[in-house]
Structures are given as C-alpha cells and as structure tokens.
C-alpha positions in Angstrom: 29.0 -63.6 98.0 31.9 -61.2 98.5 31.7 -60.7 94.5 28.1 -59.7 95.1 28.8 -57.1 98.1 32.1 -55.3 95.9 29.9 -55.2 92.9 27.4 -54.1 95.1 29.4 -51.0 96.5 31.1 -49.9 93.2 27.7 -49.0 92.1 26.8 -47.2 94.8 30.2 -45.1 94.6 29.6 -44.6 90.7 26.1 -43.2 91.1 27.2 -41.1 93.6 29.8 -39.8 91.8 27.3 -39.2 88.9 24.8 -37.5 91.6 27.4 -35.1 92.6 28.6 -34.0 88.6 26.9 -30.7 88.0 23.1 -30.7 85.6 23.2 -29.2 82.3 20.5 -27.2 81.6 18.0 -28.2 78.6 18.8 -25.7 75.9 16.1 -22.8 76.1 13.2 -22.4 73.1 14.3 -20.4 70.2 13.2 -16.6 70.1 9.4 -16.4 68.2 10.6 -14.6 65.6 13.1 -11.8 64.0 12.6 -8.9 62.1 15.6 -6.7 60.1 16.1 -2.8 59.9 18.7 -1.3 58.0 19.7 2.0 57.1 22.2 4.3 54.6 24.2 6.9 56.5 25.8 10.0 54.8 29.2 10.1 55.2 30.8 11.5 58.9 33.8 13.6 57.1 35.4 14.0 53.6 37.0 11.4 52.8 34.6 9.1 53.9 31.9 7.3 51.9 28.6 6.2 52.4 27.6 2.9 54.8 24.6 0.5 55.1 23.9 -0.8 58.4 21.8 -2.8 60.0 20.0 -3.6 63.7 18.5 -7.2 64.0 15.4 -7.5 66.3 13.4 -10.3 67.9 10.4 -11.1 70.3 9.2 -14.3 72.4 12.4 -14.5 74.5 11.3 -16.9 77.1 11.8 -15.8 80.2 15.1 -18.4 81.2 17.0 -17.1 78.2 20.1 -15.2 79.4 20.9 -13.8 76.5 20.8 -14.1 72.3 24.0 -14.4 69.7 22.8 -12.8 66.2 25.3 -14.3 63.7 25.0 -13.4 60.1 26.6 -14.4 57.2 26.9 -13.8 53.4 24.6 -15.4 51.0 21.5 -17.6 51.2 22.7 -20.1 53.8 22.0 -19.8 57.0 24.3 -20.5 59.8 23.4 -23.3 62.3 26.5 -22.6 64.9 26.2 -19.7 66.8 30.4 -19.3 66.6 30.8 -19.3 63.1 29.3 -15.7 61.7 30.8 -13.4 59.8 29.1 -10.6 61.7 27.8 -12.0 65.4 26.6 -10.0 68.1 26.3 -11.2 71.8 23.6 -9.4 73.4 22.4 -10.2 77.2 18.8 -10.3 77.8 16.6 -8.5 78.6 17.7 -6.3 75.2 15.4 -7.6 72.3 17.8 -6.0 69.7 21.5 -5.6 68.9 23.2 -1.8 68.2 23.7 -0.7 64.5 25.5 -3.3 62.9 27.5 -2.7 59.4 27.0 -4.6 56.3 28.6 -4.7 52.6 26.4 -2.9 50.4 25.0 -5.3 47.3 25.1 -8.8 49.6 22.8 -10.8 50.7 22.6 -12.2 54.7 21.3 -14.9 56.0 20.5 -14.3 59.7 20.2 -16.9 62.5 19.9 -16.1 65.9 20.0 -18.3 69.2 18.8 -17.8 72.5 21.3 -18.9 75.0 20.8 -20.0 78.7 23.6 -20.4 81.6 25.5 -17.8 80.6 28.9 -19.4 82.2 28.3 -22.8 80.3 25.7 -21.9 77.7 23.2 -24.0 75.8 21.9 -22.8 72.8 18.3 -22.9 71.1 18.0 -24.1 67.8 18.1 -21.3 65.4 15.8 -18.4 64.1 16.7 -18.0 60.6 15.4 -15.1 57.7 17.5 -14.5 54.5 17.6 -10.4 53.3 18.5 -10.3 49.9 20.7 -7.5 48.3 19.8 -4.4 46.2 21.4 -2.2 44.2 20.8 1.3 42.8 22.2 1.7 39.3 22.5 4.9 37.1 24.7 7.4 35.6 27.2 8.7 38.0 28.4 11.8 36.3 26.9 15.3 35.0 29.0 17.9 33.4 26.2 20.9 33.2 26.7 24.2 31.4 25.6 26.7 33.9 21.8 27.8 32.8 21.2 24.1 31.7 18.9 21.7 33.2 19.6 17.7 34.0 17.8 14.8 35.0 19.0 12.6 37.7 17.8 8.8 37.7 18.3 5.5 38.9 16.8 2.1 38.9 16.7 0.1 41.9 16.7 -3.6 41.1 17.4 -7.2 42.9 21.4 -7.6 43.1 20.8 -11.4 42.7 18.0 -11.2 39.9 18.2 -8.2 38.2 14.7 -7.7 38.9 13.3 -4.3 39.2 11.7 -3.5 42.5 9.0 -1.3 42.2 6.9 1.1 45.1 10.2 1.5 47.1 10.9 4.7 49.0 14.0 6.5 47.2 15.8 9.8 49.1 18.0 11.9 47.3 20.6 14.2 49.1 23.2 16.5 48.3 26.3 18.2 49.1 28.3 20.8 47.2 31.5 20.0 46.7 34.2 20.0 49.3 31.5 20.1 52.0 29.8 17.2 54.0 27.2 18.8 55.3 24.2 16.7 53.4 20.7 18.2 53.1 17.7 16.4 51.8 16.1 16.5 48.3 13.5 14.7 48.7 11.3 11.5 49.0 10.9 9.2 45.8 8.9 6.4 44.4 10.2 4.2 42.0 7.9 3.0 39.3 6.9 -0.2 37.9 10.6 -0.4 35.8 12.2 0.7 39.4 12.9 3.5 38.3 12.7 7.1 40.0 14.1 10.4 39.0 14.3 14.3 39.5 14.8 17.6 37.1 17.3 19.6 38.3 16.8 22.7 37.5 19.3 25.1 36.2 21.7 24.2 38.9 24.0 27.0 39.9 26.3 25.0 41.9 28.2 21.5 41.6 28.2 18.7 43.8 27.7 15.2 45.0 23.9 13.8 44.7 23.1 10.4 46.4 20.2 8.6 45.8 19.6 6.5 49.1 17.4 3.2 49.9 17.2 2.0 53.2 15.7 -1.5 52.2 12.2 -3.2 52.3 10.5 -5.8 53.7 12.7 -8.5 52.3 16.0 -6.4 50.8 18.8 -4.3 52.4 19.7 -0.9 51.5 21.6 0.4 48.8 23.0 3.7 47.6 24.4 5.5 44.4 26.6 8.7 44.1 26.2 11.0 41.3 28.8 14.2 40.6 27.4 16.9 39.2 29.7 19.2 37.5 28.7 23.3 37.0 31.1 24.4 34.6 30.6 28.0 33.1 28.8 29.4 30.6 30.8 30.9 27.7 30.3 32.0 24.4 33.1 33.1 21.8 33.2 35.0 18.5 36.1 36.8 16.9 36.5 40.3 15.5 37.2 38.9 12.3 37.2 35.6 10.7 40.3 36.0 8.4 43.3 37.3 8.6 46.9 38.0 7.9 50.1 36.2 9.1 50.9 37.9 12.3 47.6 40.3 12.3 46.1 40.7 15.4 42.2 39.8 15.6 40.2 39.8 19.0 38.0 36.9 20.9 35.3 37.8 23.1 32.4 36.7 24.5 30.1 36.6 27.8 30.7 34.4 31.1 28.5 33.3 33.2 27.7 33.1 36.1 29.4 36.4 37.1 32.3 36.8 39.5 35.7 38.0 40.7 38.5 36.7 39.9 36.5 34.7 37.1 39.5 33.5 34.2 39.1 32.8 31.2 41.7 30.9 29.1 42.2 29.9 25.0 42.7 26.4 24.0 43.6 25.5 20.7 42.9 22.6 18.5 46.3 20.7 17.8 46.8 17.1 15.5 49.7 16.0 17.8 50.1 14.3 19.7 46.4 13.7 19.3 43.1 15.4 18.6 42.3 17.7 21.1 42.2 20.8 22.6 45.0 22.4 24.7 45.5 25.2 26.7 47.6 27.5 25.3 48.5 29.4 28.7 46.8 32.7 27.5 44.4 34.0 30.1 42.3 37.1 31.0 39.8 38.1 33.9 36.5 38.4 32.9 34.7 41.8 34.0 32.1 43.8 33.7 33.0 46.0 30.2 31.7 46.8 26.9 32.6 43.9 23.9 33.8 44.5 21.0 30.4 44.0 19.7 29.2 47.2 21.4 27.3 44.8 24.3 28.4 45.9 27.9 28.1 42.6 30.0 30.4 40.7 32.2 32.6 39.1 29.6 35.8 38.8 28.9 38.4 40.3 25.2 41.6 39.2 24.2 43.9 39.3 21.7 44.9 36.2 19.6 47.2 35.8 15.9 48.7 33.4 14.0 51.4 33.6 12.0 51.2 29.7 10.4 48.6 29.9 7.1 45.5 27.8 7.2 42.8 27.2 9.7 43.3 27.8 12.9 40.4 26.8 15.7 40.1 28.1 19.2 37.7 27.7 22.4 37.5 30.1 25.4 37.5 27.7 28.6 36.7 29.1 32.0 35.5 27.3 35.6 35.0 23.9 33.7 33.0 25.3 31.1 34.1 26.0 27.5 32.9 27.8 24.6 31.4 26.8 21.2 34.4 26.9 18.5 35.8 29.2 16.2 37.9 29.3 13.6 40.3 31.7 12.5 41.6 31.7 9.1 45.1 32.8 8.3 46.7 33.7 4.8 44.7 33.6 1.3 45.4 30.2 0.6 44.1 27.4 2.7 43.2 24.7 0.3 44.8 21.7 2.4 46.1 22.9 5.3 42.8 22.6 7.6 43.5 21.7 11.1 40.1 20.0 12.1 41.3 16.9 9.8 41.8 13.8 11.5 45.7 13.1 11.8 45.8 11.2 14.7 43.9 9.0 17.5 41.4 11.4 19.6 43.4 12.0 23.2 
C-alpha cells in the first residue's frame, strides 16, 4: 500500500512538471508558392564590372508565420535546412520578398524557402523549392574598326548547363565610350531561333565598351557580355617616289581621319628581328590642314623618310590606333635578294 501511494505521487509530480515545460508550436504551412526576378546592373564606377542580382518573392503566407529564410544555393539541389545556404535571407513578415540579392553570373540556384513561426524559438515549414538554371551570352569581345567602317555586334544566348540555344529572349545593348561610365541604351533585342541577336553599327566615330544584357526568363538567370570596340584612325600612305638612292630623301604623305588637333602621326617600319613586325621608328609629325604633295589640300599629314641600306625597305603611317596600308621603298639599283618582307623569323 505505501508502494501504491509513492508511486501514486511521483506521477502526479512528473505530469506536473511536464504541465509546467513550455508548448512548442506546430511548425506553420509552407508559403504557396515562389517566383524569381533577376536583373543585370551597369557598373557604379570605373573599375567596376557588371553584376546579376536577384529578389526572391512568394505568396500564401499564412497568417501565424513570423517571418520567411530564402536560402539559395549552387546547382540543382535544393536545400532542406534553412541554415545551410550559400546566400540566405531572413526576412520578417509581413514583407513577401527579400532586397536585391547578388548572384555569380553562369550558375544555376536552387531556391528553398521556409516560413518560420515563434520568432524567439522558431519552427520551420517544410520547404518551397524552384531550380533557375544559368545562361550565358557568348560572342566576340573585341572590334578594332577603321574610322568610316562599319561592324556587326552579335551574340548568342544559350543554356550554361546544355548549350542549348534560347530563343524569343529579350536582349539590351548599352554603351559607354571609353573612360566614362555613364551607360546609355542601344536598344531592345530579340534573339532568334539559333539565340542569336545582333546590331550594325554604323560607321562609329567613337570607341568604347558595348554590353549586351539579359535579365533572365521564366526559368534562367541573367547574363551579360562586354564587347570593346576600338576606333582607330583612318590613314592612307603613298610616297613621292618609289625608288631611290642611298641616303636620298623621298616624302610619305597621306590623309587622316577623322580630323583634329594635336592629331600625330608616326612611321613604323617592317624589321626581321627580333621578329616580323612592325615598329615604331620614333619619327612623328602633326597632321594639319595643308596641301600634299600630290597637289590635294586636305587634313593630312608629310614627312620625310631615306634609307641608306640597299634593298626594300617597307613602311606604315600609324596614328590614334589606326595604321595605313604599306609601302615600300626601294633603295639602290640592285635588290635581287635583299627583300625585307621575307620571312626570317617567328611573327611577334
């Protein structure tokens, strides 16, 4: 009997205990669904590049949900514990979306997100899960242009994973001269069935950075692909005479464009050694505004060139990244042999 009565009250003492240990809330019903936005920004100074970012959004929070964790990851595998993301956002309720959030261009992320309740001691929802694949934007990323010339920029947009092309996606292309980040839009693009898009650019008079910019689609994130386009000058070159003696003087000339102060215009010469190429010689002029040897008056530039060496001797004029056709000046009767356009050694 007394067995009975102190079995009796340890019972009661343990369920009280257990009455007085606080109740854990059930875990709250995941969100109803979520939705991805993301976005290529220009650059926010020089020496900065472009970024991808994205905001993650949902709907049906119930209404005892204190809050939702959006946890993202790399790749096709979604996360199933709200602590280990690569990129996780903790956003209190009532939001129904985190701020801009940035991602590595070219990836994939699989998204999960959980709706929390009891903020101090939380209980999560089983997760909300999509998977975003990556893009990419591929393409040639540099143009050297002779001014007056015309050049087509294109890309293809494709799956990063597959290599697929995507086709009816929404391209932008903006620019910025060179040295400046102040970016103004193109315009609006739409790439074919091959993924492709592209633009004429027309005689462009000044060099810079293009970027061709996708801000993603219903199942891929944005990409983005930088093309330098180099203006160099228009030249032309022709001599006074195309033979001459050792040491006799003969003049180059020619037109530049587009015109200019201060506009120079230095000879190169074609060397063998170390390699084959051509160098700067150092000799330089200021083009102008001035009648040419050839009676023409135009903005152009003369100078005065000899060699004293026998044989074949080839110049070019070069002048704000743009350089002249060739020509070649021959010195002394005899130049069987002694032609310096052969190959003598490995191109520089």
């Amino acid at each position: 009997m007394r067995g009975t009565t102190a079995f009796t009250a340890a019972l009661v003492t343990l369920c009280s205990v257990a009455t007085a240990l606080p109740a854990h809330a059930a875990p709250p019903p995941p969100v109803a669904g979520i939705s991805l936005a993301s976005k290529v920004d220009n650059p926010t100074h020089l020496n900065a590049g472009f970024t991808l970012h994205t905001v993650v959004s949902w709907s049906g929070e119930a209404a005892n949900v204190d809050g939702v964790v959006a946890c993202l990851v790399r790749g096709h595998t979604p996360s199933t514990d709200p602590s280990s993301c690569e990129i996780r956002a903790d956003v209190p309720a009532p939001a129904t979306h985190t701020s801009r959030l940035r991602l590595l261009e070219r990836s994939a992320y699989a998204v999960s997100v959980f709706a929390y309740s009891d903020a101090a001691d939380r209980e999560y929802s089983s997760p909300v899960t999509s998977i975003w694949e990556g893009s990419a934007l591929h393409g040639k990323r540099f143009f050297n242009v002779t001014y007056g010339n015309s050049v087509t920029l294109r890309t293809t947009l494709s799956d990063r994973r597959t290599g697929d092309p995507l086709p009816n996606e929404s391209l932008t292309l903006v620019f910025a001269k060179a040295g400046s980040n102040r970016w103004r839009n193109i315009g609006t693009f739409t790439t074919d069935a091959t993924g492709t898009a592209s633009m004429r650019l027309r005689q462009p008079r000044e060099g810079g950075v293009y970027t061709w910019r996708y801000n993603g689609g219903p199942r891929y994130l944005g990409a983005f692909r930088e093309i330098n386009v180099l203006v160099g000058n228009r030249v032309t070159a022709h001599l006074t005479r195309s033979h001459a003696a050792p040491g006799e003087s003969v003049r180059l000339y020619g037109i530049v464009r587009p015109t200019g102060q201060h506009v120079r215009v230095e000879l190169s010469e074609y060397t063998a050694a170390p390699c084959n190429a051509y160098l700067l010689t150092g000799q330089k002029v200021t083009a102008k505004r001035q009648q040419l040897p050839s009676g023409r008056i135009t903005f152009g530039y003369v100078m005065t060139i000899s060699r004293s060496s026998p044989g074949q001797h080839k110049f070019e004029a070069y002048s704000g990244g743009g350089s002249s056709p060739s020509v070649t000046l021959t010195v002394g009767a005899n130049t069987r042999g002694t032609s310096r356009s052969a190959p003598a050694a490995p191109s520089c």
